[in-house]
N, C-alpha and C positions, 0 to 999 in steps of 0.2 A: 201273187201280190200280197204284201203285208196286209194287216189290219189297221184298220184306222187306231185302235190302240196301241198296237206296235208302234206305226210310224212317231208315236211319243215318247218312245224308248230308244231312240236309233243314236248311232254317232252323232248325227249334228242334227239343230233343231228342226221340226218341220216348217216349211215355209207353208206358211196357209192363205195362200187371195182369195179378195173378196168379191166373188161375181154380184151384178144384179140385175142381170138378165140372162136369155139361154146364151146369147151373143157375145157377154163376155165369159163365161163360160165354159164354151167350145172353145174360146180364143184359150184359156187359160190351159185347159186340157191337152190342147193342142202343140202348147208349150211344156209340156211333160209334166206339170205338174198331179201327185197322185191322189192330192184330196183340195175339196177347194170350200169354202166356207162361202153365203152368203152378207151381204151385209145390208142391215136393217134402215141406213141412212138411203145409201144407194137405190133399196126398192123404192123406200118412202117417196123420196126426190124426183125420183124416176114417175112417180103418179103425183108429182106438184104436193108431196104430203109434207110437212117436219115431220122429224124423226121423234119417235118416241110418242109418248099416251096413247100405245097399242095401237098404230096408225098401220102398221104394217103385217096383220095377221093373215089377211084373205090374200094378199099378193103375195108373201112371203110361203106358203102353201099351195098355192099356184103355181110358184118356181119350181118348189120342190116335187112337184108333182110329174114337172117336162124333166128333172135332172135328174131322179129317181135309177133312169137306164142309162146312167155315166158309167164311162170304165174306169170313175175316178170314186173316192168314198166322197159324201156331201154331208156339211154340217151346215145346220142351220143358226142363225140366229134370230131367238123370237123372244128378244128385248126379256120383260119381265115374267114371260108366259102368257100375257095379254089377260091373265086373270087376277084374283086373289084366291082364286078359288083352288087349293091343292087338287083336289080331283079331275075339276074342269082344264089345268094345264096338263096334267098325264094323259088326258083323254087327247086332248092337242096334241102331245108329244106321238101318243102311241097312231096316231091316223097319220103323223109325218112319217114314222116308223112304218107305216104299211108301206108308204109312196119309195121307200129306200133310203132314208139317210141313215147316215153312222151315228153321227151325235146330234147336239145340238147345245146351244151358247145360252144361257139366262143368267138376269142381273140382279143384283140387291138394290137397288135402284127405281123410282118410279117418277114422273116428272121433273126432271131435276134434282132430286135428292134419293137419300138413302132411306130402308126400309129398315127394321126392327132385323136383326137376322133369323130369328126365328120364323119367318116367312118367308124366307128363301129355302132356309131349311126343310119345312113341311112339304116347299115343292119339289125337293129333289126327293125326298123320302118318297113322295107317292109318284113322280118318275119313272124310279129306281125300281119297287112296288109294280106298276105297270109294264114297264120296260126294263127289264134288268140290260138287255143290253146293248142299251142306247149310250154313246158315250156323253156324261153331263160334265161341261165345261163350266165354273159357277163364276159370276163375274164380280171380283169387288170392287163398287166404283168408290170409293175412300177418297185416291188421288185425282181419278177424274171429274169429280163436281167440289172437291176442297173441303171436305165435311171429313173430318178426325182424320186428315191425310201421313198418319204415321203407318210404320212399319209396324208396330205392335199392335194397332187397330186393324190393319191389314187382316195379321194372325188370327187375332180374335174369331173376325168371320171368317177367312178359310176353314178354321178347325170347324170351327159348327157344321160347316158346307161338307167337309173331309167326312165327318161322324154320320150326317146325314145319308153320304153314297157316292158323292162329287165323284167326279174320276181325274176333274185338270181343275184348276184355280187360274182364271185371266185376274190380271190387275192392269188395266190400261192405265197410261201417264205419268205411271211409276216411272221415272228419269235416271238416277242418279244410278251409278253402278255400285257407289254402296249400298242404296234401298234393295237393287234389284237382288245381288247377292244374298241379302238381312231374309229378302221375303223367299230367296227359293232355297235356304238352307231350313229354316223355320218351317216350310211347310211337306212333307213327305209325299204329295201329289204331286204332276207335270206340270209346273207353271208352263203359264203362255203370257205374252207381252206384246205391246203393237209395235209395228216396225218404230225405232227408235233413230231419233233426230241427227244424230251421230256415231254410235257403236253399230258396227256388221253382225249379221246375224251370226257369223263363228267369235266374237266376241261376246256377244251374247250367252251364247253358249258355255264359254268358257264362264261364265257367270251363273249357271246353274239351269239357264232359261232353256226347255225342252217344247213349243213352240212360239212361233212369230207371226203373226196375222198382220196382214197388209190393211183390216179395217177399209174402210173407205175412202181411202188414196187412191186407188185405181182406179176409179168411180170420179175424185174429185181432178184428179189428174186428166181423166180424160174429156172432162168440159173444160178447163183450161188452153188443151189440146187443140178441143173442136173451135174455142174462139182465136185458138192464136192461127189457125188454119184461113176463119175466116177474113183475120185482120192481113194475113198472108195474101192473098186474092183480089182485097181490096186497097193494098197497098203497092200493087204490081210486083211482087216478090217472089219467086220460084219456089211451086207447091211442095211442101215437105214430104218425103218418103211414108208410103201406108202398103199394107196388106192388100194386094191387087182382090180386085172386084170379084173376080173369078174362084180366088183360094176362097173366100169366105161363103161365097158360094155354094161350092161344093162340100165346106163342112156340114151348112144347114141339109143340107139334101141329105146326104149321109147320115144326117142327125133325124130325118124324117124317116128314113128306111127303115132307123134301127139301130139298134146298141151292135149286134155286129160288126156293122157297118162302120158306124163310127169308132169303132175298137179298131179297126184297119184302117 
């Protein structure tokens, strides 16, 4: 099996979903895909939390902990590090690092807004430092909260993050196929990008973009799912097609035995 670094380097981009449970998870794996990302919204929501002000450390650690023995690599996302503290994130990263993930996803970002980038920087440097080889995906949210949402402000913090140790640059909500192109010509790391509103992932690609995170789509998607199921049942309408009781079943079981197991 590749490397979860490879798989950054391959013909077309990686597709990356976002589990937030073991259950989607296994679904995901199950569907062949070879690495699967958490996502920070999904756990939160999932324990009645909003997303973000470090809401998600203890259960986002806890996942990683049952997906550790996937036949898949596992990247995490843990938002801003949950600290400010460089040390006290590498110590987080490197105990995710015991449980088996490949990477993991941090932002320049903290409440709604962005940080100084020198402090994303200092956490990737002590990371990197701890974990040389963890993969760090460094996130600029520029365009996602609307604060300096250009391409050359982009730059700016990738590079810092790039010189710090980063190994991918996310920019979520970058749209435009002229932005996306400005920002993965500019920057010499794998960009990543979240599934986007109308370009396919091989158009993507063809724009420079070497991965695609599904974010918390799959998560939002499938409470959508479960209420239009419910409005289904209550409106006398013929139950939609699902994954019999049985197959899922039998994943969990297999997932209980053992990473052999669930490799066959």
């Amino acid at each position: 099996m590749a490397t979860f670094l490879e798989l950054h380097h391959a013909d077309e981009p990686l597709v990356l979903p976002n589990a937030w449970d073991v259950g989607s998870a296994l679904a995901f794996a199950a569907a062949g895909f070879p690495a699967i990302g958490t996502t920070s919204f999904g756990i939160a929501a999932s324990a009645g939390l909003p997303d973000g002000d470090r809401s998600s450390k203890a259960a986002t650690a806890a996942l990683v902990g049952q997906l550790g023995r996937f036949p898949a690599h596992i990247t995490a996302d843990i938002e801003d590090g949950y600290s400010d503290d460089p040390t006290e994130v590498a110590e987080y990263v490197a105990e995710l690092a015991a449980l088996g993930v490949a990477g993991i996803n941090i932002e320049d970002s903290r409440s709604g807004h962005l940080v100084h980038p020198a402090a994303l920087a200092s956490k990737i440097a002590a990371i990197k430092l701890r974990t040389p080889g963890v993969f760090v995906n460094a996130r600029v949210d520029n365009f996602w909260f609307a604060e300096e949402p250009t391409v050359d402000a982009v730059l700016h913090r990738a590079h810092a993050y790039a010189n710090a140790g980063a190994d991918g640059i996310f920019v979520p909500a970058v749209v435009t196929a002229e932005d996306i192109q400005s920002v993965t010509a500019g920057i010499r790391l794998p960009v990543n990008v979240l599934a986007h509103p109308s370009l396919t992932v091989a158009e993507l690609g063809k724009l420079g973009v070497r991965r695609v995170s599904s974010g918390s789509l799959p998560y939002r998607a499938s409470v959508d799912a479960a209420v239009d199921t419910a409005n289904t049942l209550r409106d006398g309408r013929p139950t939609p097609p699902a994954t019999p009781y049985w197959e899922m079943q039998a994943r969990l079981v297999a997932f209980r035995q053992g990473p052999g197991q669930l490799a066959g």
